[in-house]
C-alpha positions in Angstrom: -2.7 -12.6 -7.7 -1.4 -15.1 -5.5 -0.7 -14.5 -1.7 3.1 -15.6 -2.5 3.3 -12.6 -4.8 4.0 -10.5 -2.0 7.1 -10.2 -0.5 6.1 -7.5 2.3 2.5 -8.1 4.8 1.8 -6.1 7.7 -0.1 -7.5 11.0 -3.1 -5.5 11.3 -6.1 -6.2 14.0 -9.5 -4.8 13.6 -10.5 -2.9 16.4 -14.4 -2.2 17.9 -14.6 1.6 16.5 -14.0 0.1 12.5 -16.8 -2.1 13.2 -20.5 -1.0 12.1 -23.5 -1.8 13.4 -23.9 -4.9 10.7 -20.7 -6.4 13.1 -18.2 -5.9 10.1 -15.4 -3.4 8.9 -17.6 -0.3 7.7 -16.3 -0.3 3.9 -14.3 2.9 4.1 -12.0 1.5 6.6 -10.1 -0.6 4.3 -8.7 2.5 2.1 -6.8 3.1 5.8 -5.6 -0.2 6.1 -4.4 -0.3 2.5 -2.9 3.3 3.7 -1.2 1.3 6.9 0.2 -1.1 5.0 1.8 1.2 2.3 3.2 3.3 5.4 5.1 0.1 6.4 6.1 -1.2 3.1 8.1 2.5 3.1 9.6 2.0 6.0 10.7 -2.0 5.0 12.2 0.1 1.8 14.5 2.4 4.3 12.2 5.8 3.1 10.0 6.2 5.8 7.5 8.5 4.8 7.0 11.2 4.8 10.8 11.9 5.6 12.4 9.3 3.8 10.6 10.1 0.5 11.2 14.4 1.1 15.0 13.6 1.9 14.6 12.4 -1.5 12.7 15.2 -3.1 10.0 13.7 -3.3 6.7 13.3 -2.1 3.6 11.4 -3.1 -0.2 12.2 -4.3 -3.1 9.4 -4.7 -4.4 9.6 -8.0 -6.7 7.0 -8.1 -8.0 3.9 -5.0 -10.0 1.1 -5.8 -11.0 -1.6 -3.5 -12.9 -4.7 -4.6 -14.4 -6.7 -1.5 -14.8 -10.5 -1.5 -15.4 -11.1 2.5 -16.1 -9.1 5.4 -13.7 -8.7 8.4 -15.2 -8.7 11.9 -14.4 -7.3 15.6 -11.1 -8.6 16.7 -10.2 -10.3 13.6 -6.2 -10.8 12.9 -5.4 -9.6 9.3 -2.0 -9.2 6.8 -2.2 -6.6 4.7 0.0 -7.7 1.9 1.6 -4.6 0.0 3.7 -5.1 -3.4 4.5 -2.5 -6.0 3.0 -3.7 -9.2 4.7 -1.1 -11.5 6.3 2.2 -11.4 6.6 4.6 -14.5 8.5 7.6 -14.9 6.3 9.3 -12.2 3.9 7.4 -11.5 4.1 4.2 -8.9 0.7 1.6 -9.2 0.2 -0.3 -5.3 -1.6 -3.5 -5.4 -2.7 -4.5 -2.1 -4.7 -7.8 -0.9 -6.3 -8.2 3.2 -6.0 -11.6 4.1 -7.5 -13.4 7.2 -5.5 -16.8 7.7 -6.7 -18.3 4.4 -9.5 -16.0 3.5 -8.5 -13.3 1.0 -11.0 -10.4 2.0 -10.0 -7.6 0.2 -8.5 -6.4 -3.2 -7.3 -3.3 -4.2 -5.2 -0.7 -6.1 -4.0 3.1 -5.2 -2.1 4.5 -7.7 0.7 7.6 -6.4 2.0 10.0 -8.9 5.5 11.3 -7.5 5.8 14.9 -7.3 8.5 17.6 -6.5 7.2 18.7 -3.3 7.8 23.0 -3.9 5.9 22.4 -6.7 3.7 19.9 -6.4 4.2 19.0 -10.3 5.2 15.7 -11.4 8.6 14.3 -10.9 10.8 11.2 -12.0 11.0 8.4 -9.7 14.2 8.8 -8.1 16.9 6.5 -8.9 17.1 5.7 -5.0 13.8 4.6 -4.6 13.3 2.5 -7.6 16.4 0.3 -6.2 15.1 0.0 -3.3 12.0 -1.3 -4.4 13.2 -3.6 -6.7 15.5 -4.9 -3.9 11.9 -5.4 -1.4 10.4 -6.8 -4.3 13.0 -9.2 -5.2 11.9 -8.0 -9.4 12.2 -4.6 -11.1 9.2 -3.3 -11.2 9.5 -0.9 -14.0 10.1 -3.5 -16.3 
């Protein structure tokens, strides 16, 4: 993907405690910025979560991360976590997410959500609500 395939980017600086002692992001750091990032892109939607998405009866489980590393980030380092919905199924929502330093793309990745009834905790639908609003962010319908 392009960096102009995102629509939505969150500022994010690293700070001294996500550093390891090799002077970069310890790896497991960036599965919390991809969760930062995925926080915000709710609450550019209008469904902050969690209360956005429960108002909606709904509420969201990872299924599946994957993050593919190209450069390293460092102490102090200015980065845009770029969010975009790639494709949401009946239940089922797929997050593609790239970290970016100016022109460096550093990170790729993936988390994939199942949408649940949140009593239950079974799979729901995708409500109506939220799928507009994505497709509004994203400027495309996603499910398509």
């Amino acid at each position: 993907m392009a960096r102009s395939d995102f629509r939505f980017a969150h500022p994010l600086r690293v700070r001294w405690a996500e550093v390891d002692k090799q002077g970069i992001v310890f790896n497991g750091h960036y599965l919390l910025y991809f969760d930062v990032g995925i926080t915000e892109y709710w609450r550019a939607t209008g469904f902050p979560y969690p209360q956005g998405l429960l108002d909606q009866g709904s509420d969201l489980y990872v299924v599946k991360s994957t993050v593919e590393y190209h450069r390293s980030a460092e102490y102090d380092d200015e980065l845009e976590v770029c969010v975009r919905v790639a494709r949401i199924g009946r239940s089922s929502m797929n997050f593609a997410i790239e970290i970016h330093r100016d022109a460096d793309h550093l990170v790729s990745g993936e988390v994939i959500y199942v949408n649940a009834d949140p009593a239950t905790r079974t799979s729901a639908p995708v409500p109506a609500a939220l799928r507009e609003r994505i497709a509004a962010l994203e400027g495309r319908d996603p499910s398509q």
